[in-house]
Each structure stands twice: as C-alpha cells, then as structure tokens.
Wavefront OBJ file of the C-alpha trace (Angstrom):
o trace
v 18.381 -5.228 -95.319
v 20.284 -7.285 -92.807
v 23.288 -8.148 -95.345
v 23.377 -4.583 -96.986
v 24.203 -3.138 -93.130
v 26.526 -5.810 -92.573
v 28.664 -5.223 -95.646
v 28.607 -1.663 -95.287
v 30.009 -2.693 -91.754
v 32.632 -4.614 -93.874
v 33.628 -2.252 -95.521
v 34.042 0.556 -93.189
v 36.087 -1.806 -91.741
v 38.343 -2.390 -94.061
v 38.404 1.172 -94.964
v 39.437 1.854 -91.116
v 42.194 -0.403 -90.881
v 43.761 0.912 -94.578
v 43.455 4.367 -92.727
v 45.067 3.062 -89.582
v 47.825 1.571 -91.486
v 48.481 4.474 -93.257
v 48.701 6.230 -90.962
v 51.467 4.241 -89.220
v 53.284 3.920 -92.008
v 53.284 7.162 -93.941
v 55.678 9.158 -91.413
v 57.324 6.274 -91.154
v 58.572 6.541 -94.784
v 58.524 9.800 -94.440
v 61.104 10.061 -91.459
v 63.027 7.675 -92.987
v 63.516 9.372 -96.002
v 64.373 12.337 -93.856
v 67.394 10.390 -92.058
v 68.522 8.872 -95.701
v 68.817 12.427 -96.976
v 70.891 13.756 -93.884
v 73.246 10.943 -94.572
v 73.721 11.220 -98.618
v 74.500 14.182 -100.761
v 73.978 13.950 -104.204
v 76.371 15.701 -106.766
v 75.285 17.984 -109.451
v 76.501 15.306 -112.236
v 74.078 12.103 -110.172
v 76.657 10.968 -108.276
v 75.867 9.883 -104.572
v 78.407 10.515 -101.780
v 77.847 9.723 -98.368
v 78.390 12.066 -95.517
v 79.769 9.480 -93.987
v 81.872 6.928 -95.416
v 81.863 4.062 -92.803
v 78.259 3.561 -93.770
v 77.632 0.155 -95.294
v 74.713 0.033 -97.622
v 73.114 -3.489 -97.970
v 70.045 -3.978 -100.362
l 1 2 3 4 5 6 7 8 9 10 11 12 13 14 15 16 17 18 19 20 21 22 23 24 25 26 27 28 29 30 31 32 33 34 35 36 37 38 39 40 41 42 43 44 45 46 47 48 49 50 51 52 53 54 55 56 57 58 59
C-alpha cells in the first residue's frame, strides 16, 4: 500500500508542476503574440509589413 500512495504522490506531483508551468507560460505566449500582432500587419495577398520599419527581425 506504501508504494501505491507514494506514486500517486509522484504523480500529483508531476501533474502540479506541468500545471504550474503552464500556467507561467501560457500568457506568456499569449502576450507575446499580442505585442507581435500590434507590430505586424498582414496584407490581404500574405504579405507581412511592419508597422514599424526600424524593427530588425532575427530568427
């Protein structure tokens, strides 16, 4: 019985820190998807224009 509560425990665990770490990181994508979008329009025929030029894009 011992080992079945301790790898429940385990995985609650690791089921906690996934949560936690999506958590952290979701609206982090998610605002910086917003900021990309406020800085790039995109043309009706797929072209991308930035709203402001003397952006550098490195990938």
């Amino acid at each position: 019985m011992s080992e079945l509560k301790g790898q429940l425990l385990g995985m609650v665990l690791v089921l906690a820190a996934f949560g936690a770490i999506l958590g952290i990181l979701i609206p982090a994508f998610t605002a910086s998807a917003e900021a990309v979008n406020k800085e790039i329009t995109i043309e009706a025929n797929g072209s991308v224009k930035f709203a402001n030029p003397n952006i550098t894009v490195t990938l």
